[in-house]
C-alpha positions in Angstrom: 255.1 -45.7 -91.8 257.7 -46.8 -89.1 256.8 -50.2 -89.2 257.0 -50.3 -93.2 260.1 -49.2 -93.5 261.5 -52.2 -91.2 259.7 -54.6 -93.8 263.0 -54.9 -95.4 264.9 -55.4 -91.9 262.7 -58.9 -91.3 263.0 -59.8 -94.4 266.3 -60.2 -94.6 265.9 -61.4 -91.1 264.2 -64.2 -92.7 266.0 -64.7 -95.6 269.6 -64.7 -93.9 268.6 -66.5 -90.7 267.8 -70.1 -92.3 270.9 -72.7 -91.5 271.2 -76.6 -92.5 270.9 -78.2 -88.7 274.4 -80.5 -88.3 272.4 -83.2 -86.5 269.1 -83.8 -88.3 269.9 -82.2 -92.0 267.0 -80.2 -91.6 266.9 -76.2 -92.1 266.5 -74.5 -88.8 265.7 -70.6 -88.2 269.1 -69.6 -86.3 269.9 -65.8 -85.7 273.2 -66.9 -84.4 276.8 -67.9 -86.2 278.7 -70.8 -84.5 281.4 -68.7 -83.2 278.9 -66.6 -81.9 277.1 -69.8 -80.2 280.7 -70.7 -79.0 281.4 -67.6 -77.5 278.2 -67.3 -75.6 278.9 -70.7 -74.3 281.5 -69.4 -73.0 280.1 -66.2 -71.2 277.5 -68.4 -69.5 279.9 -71.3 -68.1 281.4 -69.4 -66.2 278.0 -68.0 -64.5 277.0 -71.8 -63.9 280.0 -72.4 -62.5 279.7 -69.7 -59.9 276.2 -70.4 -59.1 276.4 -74.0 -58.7 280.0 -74.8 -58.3 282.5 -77.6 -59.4 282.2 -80.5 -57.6 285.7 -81.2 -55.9 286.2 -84.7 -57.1 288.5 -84.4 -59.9 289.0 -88.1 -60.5 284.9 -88.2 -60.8 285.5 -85.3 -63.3 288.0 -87.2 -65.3 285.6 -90.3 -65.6 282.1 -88.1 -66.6 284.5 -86.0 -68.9 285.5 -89.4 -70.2 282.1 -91.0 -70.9 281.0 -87.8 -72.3 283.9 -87.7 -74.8 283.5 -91.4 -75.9 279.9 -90.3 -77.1 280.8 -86.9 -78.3 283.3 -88.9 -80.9 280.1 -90.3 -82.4 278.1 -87.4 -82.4 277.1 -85.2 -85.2 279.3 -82.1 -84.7 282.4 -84.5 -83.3 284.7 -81.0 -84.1 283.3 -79.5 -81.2 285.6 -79.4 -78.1 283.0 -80.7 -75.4 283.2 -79.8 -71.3 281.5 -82.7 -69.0 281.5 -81.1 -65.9 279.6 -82.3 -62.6 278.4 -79.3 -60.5 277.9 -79.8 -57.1 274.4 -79.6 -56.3 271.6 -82.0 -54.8 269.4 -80.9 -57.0 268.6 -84.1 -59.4 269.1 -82.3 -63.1 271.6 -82.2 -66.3 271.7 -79.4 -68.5 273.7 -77.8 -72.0 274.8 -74.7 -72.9 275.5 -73.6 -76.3 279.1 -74.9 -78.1 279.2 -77.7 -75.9 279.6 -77.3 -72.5 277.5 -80.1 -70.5 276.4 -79.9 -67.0 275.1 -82.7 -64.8 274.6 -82.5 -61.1 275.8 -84.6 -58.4 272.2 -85.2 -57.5 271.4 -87.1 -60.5 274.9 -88.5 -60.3 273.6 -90.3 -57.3 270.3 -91.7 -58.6 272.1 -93.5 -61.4 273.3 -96.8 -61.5 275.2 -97.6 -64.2 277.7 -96.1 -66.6 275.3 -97.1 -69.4 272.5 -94.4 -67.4 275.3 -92.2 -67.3 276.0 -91.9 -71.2 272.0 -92.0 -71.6 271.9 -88.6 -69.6 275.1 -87.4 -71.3 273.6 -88.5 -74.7 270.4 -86.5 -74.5 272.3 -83.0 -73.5 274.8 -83.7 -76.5 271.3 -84.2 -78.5 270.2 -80.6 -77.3 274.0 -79.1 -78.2 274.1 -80.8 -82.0 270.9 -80.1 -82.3 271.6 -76.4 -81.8 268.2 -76.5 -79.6 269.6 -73.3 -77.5 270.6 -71.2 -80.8 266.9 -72.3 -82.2 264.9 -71.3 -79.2 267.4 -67.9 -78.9 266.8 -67.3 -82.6 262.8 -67.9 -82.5 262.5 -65.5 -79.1 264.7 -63.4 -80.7 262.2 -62.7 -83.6 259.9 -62.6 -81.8 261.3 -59.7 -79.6 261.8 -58.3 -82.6 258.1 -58.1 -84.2 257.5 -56.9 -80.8 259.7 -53.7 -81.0 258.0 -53.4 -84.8 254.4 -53.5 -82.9 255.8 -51.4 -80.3 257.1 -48.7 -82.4 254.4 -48.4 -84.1 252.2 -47.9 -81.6 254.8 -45.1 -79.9 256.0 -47.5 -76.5 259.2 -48.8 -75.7 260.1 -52.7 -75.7 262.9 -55.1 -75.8 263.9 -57.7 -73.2 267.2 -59.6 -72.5 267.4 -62.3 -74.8 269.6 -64.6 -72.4 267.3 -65.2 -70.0 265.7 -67.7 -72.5 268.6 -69.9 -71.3 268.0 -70.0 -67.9 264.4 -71.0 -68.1 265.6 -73.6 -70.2 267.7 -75.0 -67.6 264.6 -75.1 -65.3 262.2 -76.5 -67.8 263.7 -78.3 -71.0 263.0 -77.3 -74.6 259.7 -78.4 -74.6 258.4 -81.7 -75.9 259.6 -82.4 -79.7 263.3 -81.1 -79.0 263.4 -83.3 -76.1 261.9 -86.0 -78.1 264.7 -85.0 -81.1 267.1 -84.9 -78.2 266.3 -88.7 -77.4 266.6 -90.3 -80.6 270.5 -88.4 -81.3 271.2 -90.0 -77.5 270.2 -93.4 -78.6 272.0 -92.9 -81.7 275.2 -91.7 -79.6 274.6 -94.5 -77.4 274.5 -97.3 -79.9 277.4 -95.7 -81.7 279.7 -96.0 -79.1 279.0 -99.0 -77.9 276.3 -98.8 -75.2 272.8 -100.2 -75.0 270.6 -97.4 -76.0 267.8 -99.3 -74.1 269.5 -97.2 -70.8 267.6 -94.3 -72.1 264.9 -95.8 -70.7 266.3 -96.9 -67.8 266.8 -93.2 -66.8 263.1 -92.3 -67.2 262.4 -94.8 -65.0 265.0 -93.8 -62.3 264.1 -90.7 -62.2 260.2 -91.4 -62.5 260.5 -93.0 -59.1 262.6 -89.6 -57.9 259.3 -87.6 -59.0 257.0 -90.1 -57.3 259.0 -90.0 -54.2 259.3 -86.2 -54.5 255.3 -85.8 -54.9 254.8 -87.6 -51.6 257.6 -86.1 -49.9 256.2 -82.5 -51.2 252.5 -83.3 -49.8 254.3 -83.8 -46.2 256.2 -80.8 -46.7 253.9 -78.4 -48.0 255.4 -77.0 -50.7 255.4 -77.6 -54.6 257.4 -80.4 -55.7 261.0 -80.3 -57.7 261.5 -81.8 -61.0 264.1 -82.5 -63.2 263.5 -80.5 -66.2 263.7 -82.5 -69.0 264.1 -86.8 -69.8 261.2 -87.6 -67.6 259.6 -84.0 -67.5 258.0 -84.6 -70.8 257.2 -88.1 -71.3 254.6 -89.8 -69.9 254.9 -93.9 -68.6 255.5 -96.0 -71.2 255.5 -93.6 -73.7 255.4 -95.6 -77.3 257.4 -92.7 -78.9 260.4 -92.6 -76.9 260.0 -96.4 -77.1 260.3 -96.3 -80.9 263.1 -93.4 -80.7 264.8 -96.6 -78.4 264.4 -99.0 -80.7 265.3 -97.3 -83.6 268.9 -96.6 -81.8 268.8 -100.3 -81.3 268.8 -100.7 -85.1 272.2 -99.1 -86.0 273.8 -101.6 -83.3 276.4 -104.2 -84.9 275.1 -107.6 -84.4 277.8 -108.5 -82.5 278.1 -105.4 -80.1 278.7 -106.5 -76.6 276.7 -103.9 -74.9 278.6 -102.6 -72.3 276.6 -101.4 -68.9 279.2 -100.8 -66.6 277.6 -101.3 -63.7 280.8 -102.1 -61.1 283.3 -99.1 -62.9 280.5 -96.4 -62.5 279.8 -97.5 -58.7 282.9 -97.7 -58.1 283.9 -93.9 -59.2 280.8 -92.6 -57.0 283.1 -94.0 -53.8 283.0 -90.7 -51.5 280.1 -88.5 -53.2 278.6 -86.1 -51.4 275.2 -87.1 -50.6 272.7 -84.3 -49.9 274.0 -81.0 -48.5 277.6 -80.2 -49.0 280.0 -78.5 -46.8 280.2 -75.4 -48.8 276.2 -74.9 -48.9 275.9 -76.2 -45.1 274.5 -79.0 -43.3 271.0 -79.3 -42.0 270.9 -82.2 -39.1 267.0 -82.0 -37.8 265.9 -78.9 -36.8 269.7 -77.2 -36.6 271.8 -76.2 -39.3 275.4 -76.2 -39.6 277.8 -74.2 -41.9 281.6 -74.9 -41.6 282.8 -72.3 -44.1 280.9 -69.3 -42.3 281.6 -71.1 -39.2 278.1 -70.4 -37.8 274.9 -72.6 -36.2 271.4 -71.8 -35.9 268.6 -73.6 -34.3 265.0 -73.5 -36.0 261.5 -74.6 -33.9 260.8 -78.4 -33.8 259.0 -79.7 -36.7 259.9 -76.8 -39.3 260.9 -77.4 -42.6 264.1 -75.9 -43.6 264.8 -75.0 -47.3 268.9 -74.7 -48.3 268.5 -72.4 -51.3 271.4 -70.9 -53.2 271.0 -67.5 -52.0 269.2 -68.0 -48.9 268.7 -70.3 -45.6 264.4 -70.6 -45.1 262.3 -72.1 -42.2 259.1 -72.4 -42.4 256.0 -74.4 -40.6 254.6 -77.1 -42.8 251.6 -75.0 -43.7 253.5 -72.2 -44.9 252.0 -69.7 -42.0 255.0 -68.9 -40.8 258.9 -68.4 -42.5 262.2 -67.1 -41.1 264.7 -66.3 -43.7 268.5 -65.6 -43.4 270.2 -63.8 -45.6 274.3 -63.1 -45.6 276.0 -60.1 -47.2 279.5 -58.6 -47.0 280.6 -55.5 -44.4 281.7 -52.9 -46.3 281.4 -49.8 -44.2 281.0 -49.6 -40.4 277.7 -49.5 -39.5 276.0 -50.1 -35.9 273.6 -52.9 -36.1 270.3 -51.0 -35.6 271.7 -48.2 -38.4 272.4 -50.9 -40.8 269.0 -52.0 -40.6 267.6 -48.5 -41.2 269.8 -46.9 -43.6 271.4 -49.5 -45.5 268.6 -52.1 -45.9 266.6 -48.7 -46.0 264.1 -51.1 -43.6 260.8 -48.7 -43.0 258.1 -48.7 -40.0 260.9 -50.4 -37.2 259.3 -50.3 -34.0 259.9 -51.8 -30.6 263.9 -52.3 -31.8 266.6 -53.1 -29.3 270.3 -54.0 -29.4 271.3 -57.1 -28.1 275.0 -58.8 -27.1 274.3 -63.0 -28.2 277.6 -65.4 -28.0 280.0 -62.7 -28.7 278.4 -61.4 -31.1 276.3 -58.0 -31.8 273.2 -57.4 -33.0 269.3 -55.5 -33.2 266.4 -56.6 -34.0 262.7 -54.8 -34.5 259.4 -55.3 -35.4 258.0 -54.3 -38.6 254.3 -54.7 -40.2 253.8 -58.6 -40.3 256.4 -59.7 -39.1 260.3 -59.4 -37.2 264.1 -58.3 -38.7 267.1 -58.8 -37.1 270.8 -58.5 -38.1 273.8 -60.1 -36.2 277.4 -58.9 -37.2 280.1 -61.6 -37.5 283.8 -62.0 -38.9 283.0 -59.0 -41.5 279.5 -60.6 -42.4 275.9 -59.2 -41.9 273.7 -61.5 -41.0 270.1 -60.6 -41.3 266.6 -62.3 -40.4 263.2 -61.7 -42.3 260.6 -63.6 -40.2 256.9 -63.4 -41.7 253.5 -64.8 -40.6 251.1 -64.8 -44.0 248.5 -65.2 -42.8 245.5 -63.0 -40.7 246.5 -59.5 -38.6 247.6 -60.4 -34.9 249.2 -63.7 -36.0 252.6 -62.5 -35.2 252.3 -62.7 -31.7 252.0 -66.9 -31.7 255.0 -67.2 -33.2 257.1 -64.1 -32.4 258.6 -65.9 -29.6 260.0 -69.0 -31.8 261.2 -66.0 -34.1 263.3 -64.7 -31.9 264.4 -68.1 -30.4 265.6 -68.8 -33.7 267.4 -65.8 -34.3 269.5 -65.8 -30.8 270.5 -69.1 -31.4 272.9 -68.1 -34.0 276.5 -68.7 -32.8 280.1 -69.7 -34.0 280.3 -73.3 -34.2 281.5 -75.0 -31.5 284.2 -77.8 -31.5 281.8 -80.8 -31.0 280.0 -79.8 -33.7 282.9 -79.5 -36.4 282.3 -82.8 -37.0 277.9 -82.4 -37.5 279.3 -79.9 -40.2 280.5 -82.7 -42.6 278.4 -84.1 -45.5 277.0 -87.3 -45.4 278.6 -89.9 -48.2 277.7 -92.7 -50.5 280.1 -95.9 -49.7 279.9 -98.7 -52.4 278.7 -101.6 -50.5 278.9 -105.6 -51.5 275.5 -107.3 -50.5 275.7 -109.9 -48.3 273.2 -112.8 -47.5 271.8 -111.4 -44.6 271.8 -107.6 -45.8 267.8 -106.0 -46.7 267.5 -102.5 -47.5 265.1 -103.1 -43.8 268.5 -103.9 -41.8 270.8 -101.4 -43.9 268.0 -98.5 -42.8 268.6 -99.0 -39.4 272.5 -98.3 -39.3 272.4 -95.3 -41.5 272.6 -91.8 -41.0 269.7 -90.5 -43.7 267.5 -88.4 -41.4 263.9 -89.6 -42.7 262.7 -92.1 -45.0 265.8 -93.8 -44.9 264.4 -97.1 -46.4 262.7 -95.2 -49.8 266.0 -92.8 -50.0 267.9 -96.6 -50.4 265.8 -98.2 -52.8 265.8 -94.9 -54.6 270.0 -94.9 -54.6 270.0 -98.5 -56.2 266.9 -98.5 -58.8 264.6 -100.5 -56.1 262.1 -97.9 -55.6 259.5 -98.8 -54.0 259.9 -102.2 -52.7 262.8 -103.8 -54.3 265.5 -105.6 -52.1 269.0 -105.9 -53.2 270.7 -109.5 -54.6 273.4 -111.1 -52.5 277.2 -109.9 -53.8 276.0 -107.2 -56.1 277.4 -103.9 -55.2 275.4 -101.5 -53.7 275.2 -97.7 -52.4 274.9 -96.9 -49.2 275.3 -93.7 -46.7 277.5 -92.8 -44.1 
């Protein structure tokens, strides 16, 4: 009887939920007005902004916000006000939020080569926002949350689920094949609309196709699953005839006389100065040290481990996975003494063999637990703690208990010769001359490992391309 008497409820769930899509003409299943789409684009900026940052180049702003609005003028909901914003991250990915707010980060920035790529990335998020692809996914889990609760109250147990997580695993994954797909024919429209080729949409898949193939390979040597941008080349495979028709159909609604414009030299140009890799407000890893001018701290991992920057955590770890050390930083609120904070406030069980030590100034304890070592160090207001691990058989620990602790007493305050190893690395715009290969460029730069792929893959010459005398090119310093 409970679930007949919501009947009426889906119903008019389905009756009042159907709305004529802006982009496509079509009539989509939304749960969601516009000004409530605009107002959850809203909330959510502001959460991407704080996870990921804004990149500090406001003149590098100012063009992407300008590219972005030169499409968005030839879009299909052109009343929208539309935020281009570049967040700093080397991660290689673009993403939208509902009501228009646009994200790509300074990862893919780098990869591209042209202003032309540029709109082709910028034209497949506005695709996803006119589309209302976010509001359609939101509405659909949203039902079928929804028939869930009716099943579940039926039966007599709870359910329900937060609805806005949908978003974030569509930031790591895409929409799934046919809204991507929809997504690329609105960018080639956009594209061709405003004036550049929408043959660059391809040109992006095959960018960032080499950036998966070099990623595969560089994953295999690493040991750990590979990263991928979630959507443009996520879902199509090489030389996939669809998007080429969704191209060529963009092509179409050119003016025979367009003059296409690339803009090869004015988008080089403006990435002058990026931040290549790490930034200085995630930290710098140089080799098996990494250095953090913010927090004003260095650490020293074992030669020959992989170390993983992640957004809420610093990992090293062999290249098998046996063995990880993790640090962790979180405010000082209350005065504890190392060894209690462990104990009480961490509320860290089966401590054993603990004892306080006195490292570079600075205070700390550290124990044994079941599998593995903790230690916190104390500095400027700031816990620091250590979770080192061995996954693999019982007795383990002792081969590598001694690099654990190596690694955790090597933490100090940075040290004014190596102010300078805190620094990003940087793209510089480069003209080509005669002489110059990617072979003889390698050798003078500061890219840590596979320094010739990492150039080829900067200037769309991945895997054995060579770059043509006076063409501009990026390089690192």
């Amino acid at each position: 009887m409970v679930a007949l008497a919501l009947v009426p409820v889906l119903l008019g769930v389905f009756l009042g939920g159907c709305a004529s899509n802006p982009a496509t003409g079509g009539t989509d299943f939304v749960l969601m007005s516009e000004a409530q789409e605009l107002a959850l684009g809203r909330k959510l900026n502001g959460q991407v902004l704080e996870q990921y940052g804004r990149y500090g180049d406001e003149a590098l702003q100012a063009y992407v916000q300008a590219v972005g609005e030169r499409l968005a003028r030839n879009s299909d909901r052109p009343r929208l006000v539309y935020r281009f914003t570049v967040v700093d991250s080397a991660i290689v990915n673009a993403f939208a939020l509902p009501g228009g707010y646009i994200y790509i980060t300074r990862g893919l920035m780098a990869y591209l080569n042209s202003e032309a790529q540029l709109a082709g990335v910028l034209g497949h998020e506005l695709g996803h926002v006119n589309a209302r692809h976010s509001v359609r996914q939101y509405s659909q889990h949203a039902l079928i949350g929804l028939l869930g609760a009716v099943a579940a109250s039926a039966a007599g147990v709870p359910g329900g689920g937060d609805l806005i997580q949908v978003l974030g695993t569509v930031i790591e994954r895409g929409y799934g094949r046919r809204m991507e797909l929809e997504a690329d024919r609105l960018g080639a429209r956009y594209l061709a609309r405003s004036g550049y080729p929408p043959g660059a949409m391809i040109e992006v898949i095959e960018v960032l196709k080499a950036q998966e193939e070099f990623e595969k390979r560089l994953a295999r040597e690493e040991g750990r699953e590979p990263h991928s941008y979630h959507g443009l080349f996520a879902t199509h495979p090489d030389n996939d005839k669809r998007l080429q028709e969704v191209v060529r159909a963009g092509e179409k609604l050119e003016a025979p006389t367009a003059v296409r414009d690339e803009g090869r030299e004015r988008f080089l140009w403006h990435l002058d100065g990026l931040v290549y890799g790490d930034s200085a407000r995630q930290g710098i890893r140089r080799g098996d040290r990494f250095y953090h001018a913010e927090l004003n701290f260095a650490l020293q991992f074992p030669e020959g481990w992989v170390i993983e920057n992640r957004d809420d955590r610093l990992v090293g770890r062999t290249r098998d996975g046996v063995a990880h050390i993790q640090m962790l930083v979180e405010d000082l609120n209350l005065r504890w003494a190392p060894r209690e904070y462990l104990a009480r406030h961490l509320k860290l069980k089966g401590l054993h063999r603990g004892r306080t030590f006195r490292v570079n100034g600075l205070d700390g304890y550290t124990a044994l637990v079941p599998g593995g070592r903790v230690a916190v160090i104390f500095m400027q207001q700031r816990a620091y703690i250590f979770i080192a691990t061995v996954m693999q058989r019982k007795g383990m620990l002792a081969d590598y208990d001694d690099r654990f602790l190596k690694t955790i007493l090597s933490f100090h305050r940075l040290r004014p010769e190596e102010r300078r190893l805190a620094e990003p690395l940087r793209i510089e715009i480069h003209r080509v001359r005669p002489d110059d290969t990617i072979h003889r460029l390698a050798r003078g730069s500061p890219i840590p490992d596979h320094t010739e792929a990492r150039l080829r893959l900067l200037n769309g010459l991945y895997p054995e391309g060579e770059p043509r005398p006076g063409a501009l090119i990026k390089i690192v310093e």
